[in-house]
Biopython code that builds the backbone (N, CA, C, O; Angstrom):
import numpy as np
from Bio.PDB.StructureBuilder import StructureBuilder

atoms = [
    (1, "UNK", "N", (8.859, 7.825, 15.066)),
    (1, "UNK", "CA", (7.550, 7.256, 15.174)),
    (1, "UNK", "C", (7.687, 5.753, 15.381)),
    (1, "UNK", "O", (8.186, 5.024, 14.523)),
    (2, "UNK", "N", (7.226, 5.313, 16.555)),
    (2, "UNK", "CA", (6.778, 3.639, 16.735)),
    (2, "UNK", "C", (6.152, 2.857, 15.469)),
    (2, "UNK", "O", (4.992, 2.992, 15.080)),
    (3, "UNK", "N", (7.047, 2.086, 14.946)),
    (3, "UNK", "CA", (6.024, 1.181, 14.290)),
    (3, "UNK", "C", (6.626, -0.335, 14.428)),
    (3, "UNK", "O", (7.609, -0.539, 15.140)),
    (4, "UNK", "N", (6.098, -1.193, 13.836)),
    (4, "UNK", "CA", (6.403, -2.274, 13.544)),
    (4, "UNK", "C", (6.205, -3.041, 12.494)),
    (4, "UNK", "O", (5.150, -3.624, 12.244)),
    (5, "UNK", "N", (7.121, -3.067, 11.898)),
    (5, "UNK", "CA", (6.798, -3.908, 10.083)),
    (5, "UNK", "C", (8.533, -4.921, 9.945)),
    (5, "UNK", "O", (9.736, -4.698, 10.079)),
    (6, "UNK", "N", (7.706, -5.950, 9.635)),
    (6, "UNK", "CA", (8.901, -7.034, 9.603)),
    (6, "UNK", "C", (9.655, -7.033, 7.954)),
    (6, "UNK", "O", (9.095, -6.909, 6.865)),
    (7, "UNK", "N", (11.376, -7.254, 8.328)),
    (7, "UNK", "CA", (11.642, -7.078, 6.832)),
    (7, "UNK", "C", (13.184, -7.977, 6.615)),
    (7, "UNK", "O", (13.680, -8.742, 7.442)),
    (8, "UNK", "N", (13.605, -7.707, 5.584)),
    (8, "UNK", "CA", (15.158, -7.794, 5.458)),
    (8, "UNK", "C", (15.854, -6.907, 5.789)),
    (8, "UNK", "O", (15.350, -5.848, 6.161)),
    (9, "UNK", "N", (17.498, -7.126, 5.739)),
    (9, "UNK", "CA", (18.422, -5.976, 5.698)),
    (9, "UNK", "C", (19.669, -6.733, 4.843)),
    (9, "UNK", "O", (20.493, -7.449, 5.413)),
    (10, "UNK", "N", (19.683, -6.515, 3.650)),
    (10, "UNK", "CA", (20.462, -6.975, 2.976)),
    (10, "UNK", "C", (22.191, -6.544, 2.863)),
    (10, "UNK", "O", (22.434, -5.361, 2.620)),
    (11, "UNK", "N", (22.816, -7.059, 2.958)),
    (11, "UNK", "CA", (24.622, -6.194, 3.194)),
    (11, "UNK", "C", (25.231, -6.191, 2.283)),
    (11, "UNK", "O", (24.647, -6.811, 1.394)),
    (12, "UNK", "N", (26.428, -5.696, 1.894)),
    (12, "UNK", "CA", (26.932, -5.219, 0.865)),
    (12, "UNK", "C", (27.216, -7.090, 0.096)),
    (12, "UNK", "O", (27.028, -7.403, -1.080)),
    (13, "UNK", "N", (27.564, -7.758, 0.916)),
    (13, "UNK", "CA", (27.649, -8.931, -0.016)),
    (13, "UNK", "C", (26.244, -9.678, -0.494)),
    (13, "UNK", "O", (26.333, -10.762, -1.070)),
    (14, "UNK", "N", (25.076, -9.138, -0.270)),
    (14, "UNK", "CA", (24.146, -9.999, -0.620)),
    (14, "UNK", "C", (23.397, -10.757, 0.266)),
    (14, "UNK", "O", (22.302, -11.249, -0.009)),
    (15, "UNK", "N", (24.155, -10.888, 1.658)),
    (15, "UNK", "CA", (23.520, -11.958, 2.366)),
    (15, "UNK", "C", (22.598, -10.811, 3.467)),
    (15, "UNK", "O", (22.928, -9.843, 4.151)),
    (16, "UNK", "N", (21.013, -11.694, 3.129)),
    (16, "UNK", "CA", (19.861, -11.243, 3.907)),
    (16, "UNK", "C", (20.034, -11.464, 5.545)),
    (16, "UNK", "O", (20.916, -12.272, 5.834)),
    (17, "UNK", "N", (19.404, -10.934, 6.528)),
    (17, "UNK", "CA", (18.744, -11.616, 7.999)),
    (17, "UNK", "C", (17.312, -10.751, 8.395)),
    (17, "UNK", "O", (17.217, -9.563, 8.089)),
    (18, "UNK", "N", (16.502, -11.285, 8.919)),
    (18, "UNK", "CA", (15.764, -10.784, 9.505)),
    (18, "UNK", "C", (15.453, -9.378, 10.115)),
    (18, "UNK", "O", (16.352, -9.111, 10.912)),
    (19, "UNK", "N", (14.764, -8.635, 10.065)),
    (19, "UNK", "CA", (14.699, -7.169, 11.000)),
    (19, "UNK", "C", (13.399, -7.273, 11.385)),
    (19, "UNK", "O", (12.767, -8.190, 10.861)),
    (20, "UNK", "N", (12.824, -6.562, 12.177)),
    (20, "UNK", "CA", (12.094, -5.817, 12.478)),
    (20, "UNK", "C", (12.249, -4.370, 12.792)),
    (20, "UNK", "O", (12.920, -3.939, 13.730)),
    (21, "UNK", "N", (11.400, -3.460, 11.712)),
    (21, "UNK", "CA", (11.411, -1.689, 11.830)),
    (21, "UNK", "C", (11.145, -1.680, 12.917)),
    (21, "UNK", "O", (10.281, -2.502, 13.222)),
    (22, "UNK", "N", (11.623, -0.924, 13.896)),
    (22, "UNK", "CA", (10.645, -0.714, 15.644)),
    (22, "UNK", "C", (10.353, 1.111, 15.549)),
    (22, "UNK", "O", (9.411, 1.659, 16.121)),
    (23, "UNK", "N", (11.264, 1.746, 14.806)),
    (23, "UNK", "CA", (11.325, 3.669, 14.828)),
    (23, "UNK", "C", (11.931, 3.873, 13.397)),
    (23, "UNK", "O", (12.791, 3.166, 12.872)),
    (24, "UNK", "N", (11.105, 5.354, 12.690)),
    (24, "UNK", "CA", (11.428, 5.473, 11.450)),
    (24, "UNK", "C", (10.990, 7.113, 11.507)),
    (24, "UNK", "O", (10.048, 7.703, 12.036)),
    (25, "UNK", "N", (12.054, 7.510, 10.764)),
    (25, "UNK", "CA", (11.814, 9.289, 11.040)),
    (25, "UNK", "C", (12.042, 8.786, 9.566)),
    (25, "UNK", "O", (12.116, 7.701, 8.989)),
    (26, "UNK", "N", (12.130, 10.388, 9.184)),
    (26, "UNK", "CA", (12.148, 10.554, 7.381)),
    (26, "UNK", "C", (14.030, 10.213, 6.954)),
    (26, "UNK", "O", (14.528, 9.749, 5.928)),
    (27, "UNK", "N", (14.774, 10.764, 8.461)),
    (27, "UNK", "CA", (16.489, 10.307, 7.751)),
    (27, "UNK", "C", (16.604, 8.842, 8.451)),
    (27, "UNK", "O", (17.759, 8.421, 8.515)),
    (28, "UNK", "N", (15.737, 8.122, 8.910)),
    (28, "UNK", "CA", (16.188, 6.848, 9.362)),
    (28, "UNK", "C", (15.212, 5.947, 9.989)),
    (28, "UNK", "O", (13.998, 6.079, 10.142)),
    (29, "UNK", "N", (16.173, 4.814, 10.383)),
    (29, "UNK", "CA", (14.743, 3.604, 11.233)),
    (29, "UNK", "C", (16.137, 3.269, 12.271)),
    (29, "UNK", "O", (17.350, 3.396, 12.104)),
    (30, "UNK", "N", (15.377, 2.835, 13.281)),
    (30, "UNK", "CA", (16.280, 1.815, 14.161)),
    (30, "UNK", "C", (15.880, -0.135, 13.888)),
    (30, "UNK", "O", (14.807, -0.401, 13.347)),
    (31, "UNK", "N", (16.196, -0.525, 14.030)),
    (31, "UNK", "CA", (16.136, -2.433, 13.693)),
    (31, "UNK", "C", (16.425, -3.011, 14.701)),
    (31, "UNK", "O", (17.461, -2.795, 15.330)),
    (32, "UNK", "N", (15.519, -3.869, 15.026)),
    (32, "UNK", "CA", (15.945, -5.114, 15.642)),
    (32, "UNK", "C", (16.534, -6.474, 14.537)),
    (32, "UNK", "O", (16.032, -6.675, 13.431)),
    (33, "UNK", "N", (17.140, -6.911, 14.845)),
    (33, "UNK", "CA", (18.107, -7.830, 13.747)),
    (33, "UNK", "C", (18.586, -8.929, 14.730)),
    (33, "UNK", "O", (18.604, -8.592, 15.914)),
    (34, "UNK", "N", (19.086, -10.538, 14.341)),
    (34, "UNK", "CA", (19.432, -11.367, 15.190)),
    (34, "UNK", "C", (21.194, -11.328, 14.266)),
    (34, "UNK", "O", (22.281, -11.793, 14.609)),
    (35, "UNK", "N", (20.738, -10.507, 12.951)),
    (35, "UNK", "CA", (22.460, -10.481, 12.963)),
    (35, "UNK", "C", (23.323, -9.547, 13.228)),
    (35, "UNK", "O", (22.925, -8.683, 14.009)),
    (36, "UNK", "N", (24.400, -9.445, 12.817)),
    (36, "UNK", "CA", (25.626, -8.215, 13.247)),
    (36, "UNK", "C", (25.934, -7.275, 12.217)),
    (36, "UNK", "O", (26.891, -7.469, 11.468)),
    (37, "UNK", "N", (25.048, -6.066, 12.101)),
    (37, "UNK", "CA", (25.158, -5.321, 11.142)),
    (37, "UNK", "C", (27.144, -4.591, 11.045)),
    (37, "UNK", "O", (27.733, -4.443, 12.116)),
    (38, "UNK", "N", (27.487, -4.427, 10.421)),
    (38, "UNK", "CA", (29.308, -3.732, 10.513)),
    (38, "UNK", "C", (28.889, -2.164, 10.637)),
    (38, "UNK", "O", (27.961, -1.894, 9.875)),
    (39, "UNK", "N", (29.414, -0.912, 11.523)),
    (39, "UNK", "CA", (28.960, 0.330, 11.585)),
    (39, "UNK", "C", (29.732, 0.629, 10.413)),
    (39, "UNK", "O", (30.883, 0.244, 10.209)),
    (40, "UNK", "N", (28.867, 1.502, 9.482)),
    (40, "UNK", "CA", (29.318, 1.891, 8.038)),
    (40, "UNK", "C", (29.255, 1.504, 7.102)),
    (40, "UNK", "O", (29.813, 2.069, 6.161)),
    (41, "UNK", "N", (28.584, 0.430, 6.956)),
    (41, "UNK", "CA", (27.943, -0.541, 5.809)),
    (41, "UNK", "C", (26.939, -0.010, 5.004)),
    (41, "UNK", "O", (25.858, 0.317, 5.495)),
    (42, "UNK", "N", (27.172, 0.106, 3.870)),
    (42, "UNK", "CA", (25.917, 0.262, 2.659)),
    (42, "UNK", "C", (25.098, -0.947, 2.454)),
    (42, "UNK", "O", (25.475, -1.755, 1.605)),
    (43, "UNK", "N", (24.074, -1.156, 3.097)),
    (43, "UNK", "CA", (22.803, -2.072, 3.036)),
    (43, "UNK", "C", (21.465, -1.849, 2.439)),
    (43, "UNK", "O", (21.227, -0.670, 2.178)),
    (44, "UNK", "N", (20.848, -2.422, 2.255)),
    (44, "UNK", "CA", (19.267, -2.252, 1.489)),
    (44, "UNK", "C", (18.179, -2.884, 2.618)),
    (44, "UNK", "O", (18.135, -4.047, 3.019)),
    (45, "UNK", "N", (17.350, -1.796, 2.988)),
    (45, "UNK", "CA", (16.251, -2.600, 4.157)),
    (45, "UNK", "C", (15.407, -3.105, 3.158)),
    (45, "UNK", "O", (15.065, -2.228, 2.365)),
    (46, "UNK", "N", (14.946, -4.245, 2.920)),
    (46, "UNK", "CA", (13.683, -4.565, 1.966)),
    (46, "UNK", "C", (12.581, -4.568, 3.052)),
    (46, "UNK", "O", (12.979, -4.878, 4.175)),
    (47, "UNK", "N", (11.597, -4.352, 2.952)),
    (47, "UNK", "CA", (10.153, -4.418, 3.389)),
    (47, "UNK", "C", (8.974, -4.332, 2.555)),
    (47, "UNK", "O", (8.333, -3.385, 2.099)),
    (48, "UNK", "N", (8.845, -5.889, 2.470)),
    (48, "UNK", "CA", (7.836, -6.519, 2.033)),
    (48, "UNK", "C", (7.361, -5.463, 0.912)),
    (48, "UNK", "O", (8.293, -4.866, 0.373)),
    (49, "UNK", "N", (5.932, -5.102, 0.427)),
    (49, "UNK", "CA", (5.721, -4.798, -0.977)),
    (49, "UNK", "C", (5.755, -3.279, -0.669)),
    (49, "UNK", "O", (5.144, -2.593, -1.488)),
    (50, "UNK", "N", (6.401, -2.568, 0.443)),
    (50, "UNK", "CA", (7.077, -1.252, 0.477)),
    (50, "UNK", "C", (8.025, -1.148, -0.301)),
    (50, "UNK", "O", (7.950, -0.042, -0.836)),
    (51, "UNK", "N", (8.983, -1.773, -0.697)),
    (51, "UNK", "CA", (10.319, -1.988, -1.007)),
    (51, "UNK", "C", (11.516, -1.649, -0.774)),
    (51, "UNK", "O", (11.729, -1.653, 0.439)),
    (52, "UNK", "N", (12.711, -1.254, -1.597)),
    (52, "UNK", "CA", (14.082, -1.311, -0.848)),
    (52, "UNK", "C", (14.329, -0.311, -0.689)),
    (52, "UNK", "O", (13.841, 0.447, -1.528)),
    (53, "UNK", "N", (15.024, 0.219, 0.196)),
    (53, "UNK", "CA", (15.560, 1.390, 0.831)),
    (53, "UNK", "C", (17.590, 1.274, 0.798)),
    (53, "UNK", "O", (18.456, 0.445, 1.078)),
    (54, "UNK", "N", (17.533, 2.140, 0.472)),
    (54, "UNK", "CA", (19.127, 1.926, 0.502)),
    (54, "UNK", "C", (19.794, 2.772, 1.707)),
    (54, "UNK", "O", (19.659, 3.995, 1.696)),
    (55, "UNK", "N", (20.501, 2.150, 2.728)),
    (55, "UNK", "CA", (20.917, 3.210, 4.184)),
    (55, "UNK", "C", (21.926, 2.610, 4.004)),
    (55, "UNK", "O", (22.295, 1.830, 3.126)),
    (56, "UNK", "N", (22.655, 3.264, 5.448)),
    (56, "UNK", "CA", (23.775, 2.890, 5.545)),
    (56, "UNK", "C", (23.856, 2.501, 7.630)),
    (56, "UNK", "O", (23.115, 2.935, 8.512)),
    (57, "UNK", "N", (24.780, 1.776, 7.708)),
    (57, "UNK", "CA", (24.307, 1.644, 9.568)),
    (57, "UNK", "C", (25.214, 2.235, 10.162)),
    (57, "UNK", "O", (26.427, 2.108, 9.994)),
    (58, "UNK", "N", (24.613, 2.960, 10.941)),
    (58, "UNK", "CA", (25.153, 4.339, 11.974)),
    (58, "UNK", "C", (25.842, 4.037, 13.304)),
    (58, "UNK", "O", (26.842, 4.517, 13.837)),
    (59, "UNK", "N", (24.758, 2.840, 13.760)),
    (59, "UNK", "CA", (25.236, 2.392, 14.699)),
    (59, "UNK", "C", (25.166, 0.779, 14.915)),
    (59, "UNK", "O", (24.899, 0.070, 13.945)),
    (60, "UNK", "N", (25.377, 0.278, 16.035)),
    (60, "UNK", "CA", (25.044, -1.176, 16.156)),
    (60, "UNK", "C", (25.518, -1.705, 17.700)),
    (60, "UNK", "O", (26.659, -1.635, 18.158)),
    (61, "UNK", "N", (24.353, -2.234, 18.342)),
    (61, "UNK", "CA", (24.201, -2.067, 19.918)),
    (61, "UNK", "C", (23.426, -3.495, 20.078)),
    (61, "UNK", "O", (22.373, -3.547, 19.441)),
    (62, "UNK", "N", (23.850, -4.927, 20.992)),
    (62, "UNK", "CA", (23.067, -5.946, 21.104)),
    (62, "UNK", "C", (22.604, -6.164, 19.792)),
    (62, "UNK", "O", (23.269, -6.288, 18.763)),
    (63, "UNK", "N", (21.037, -6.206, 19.997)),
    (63, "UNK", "CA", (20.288, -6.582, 19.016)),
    (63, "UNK", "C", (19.566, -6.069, 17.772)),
    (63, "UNK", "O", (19.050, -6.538, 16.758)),
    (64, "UNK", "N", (19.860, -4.431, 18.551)),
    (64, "UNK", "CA", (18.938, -3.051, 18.090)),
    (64, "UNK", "C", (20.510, -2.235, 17.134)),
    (64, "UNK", "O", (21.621, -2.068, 17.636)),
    (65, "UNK", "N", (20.116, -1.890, 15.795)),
    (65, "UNK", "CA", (21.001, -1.303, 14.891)),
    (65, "UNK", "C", (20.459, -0.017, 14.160)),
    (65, "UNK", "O", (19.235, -0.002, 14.027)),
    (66, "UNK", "N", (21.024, 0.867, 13.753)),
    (66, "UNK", "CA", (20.422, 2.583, 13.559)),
    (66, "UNK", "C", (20.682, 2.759, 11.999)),
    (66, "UNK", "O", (21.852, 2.861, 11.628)),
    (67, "UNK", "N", (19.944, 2.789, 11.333)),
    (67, "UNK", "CA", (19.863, 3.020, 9.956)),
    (67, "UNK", "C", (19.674, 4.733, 9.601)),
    (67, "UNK", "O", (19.010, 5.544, 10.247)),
    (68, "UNK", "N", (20.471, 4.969, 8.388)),
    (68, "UNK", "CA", (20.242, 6.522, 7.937)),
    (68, "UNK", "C", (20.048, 6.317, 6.397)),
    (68, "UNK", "O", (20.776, 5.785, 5.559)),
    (69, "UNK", "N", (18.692, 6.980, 6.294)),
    (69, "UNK", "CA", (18.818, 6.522, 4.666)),
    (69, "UNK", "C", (19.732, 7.327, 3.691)),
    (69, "UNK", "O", (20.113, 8.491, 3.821)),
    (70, "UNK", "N", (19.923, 6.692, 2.965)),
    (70, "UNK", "CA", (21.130, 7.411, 1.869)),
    (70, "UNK", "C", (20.679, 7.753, 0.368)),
    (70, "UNK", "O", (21.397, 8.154, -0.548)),
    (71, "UNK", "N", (19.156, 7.463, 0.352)),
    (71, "UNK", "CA", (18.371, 7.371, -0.933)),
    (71, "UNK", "C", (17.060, 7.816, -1.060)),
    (71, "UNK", "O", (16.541, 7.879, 0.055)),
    (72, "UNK", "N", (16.282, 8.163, -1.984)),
    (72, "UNK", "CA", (15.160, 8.601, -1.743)),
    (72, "UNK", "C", (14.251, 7.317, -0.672)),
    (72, "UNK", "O", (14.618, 6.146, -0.767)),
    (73, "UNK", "N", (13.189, 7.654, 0.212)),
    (73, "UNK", "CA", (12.214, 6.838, 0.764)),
    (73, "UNK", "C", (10.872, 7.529, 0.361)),
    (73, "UNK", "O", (10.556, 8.667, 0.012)),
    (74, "UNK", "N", (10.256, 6.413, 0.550)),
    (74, "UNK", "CA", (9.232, 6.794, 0.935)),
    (74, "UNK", "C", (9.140, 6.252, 2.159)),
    (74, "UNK", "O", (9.825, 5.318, 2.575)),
    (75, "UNK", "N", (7.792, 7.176, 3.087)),
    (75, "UNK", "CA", (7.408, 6.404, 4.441)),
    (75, "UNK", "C", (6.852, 5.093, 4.376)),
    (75, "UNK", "O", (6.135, 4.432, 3.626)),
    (76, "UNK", "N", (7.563, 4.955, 5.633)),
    (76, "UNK", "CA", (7.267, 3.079, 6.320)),
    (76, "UNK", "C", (5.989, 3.483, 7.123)),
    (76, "UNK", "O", (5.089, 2.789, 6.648)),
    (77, "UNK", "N", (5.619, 4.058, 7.842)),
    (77, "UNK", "CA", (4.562, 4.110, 8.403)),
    (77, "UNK", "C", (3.076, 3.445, 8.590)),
    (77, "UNK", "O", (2.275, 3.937, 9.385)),
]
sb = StructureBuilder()
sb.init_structure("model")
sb.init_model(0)
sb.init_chain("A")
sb.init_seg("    ")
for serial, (resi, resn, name, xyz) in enumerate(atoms, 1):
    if name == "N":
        sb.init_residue(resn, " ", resi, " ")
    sb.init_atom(name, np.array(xyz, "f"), 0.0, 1.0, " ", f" {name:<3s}", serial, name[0])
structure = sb.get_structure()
């Protein structure tokens, strides 16, 4: 599903960058990010007063990176 909600993506050391959600099924989201997610990383998407999501990154392409969640969610939608 298309959406758009602006957030963090926090990495295993702590350090935040920017995302934007652009697609979010129930096992995942894809991201736009200006940083370099590592493929296989345990990260936390924060979004705003949705809150944290714990995934892991699947993939990582340019700008656009593929999240699978690894924890309960609720929908971003």
């Amino acid at each position: 599903m298309a959406v758009r909600h602006t957030g963090r993506l926090v990495d295993s050391e702590g350090v935040e960058s920017e995302v934007t959600v652009i697609d979010i099924s129930s096992e995942g989201c894809r991201v736009q990010t200006d940083g370099s997610p590592m493929i296989g990383e345990h990260v936390r998407l924060r979004v705003g007063r949705m809150g944290d999501y714990p995934c892991q990154v699947r993939w990582a392409l340019g700008n656009e990176a593929g999240l699978v969640f690894t924890g309960p969610v609720e929908t971003l939608d």
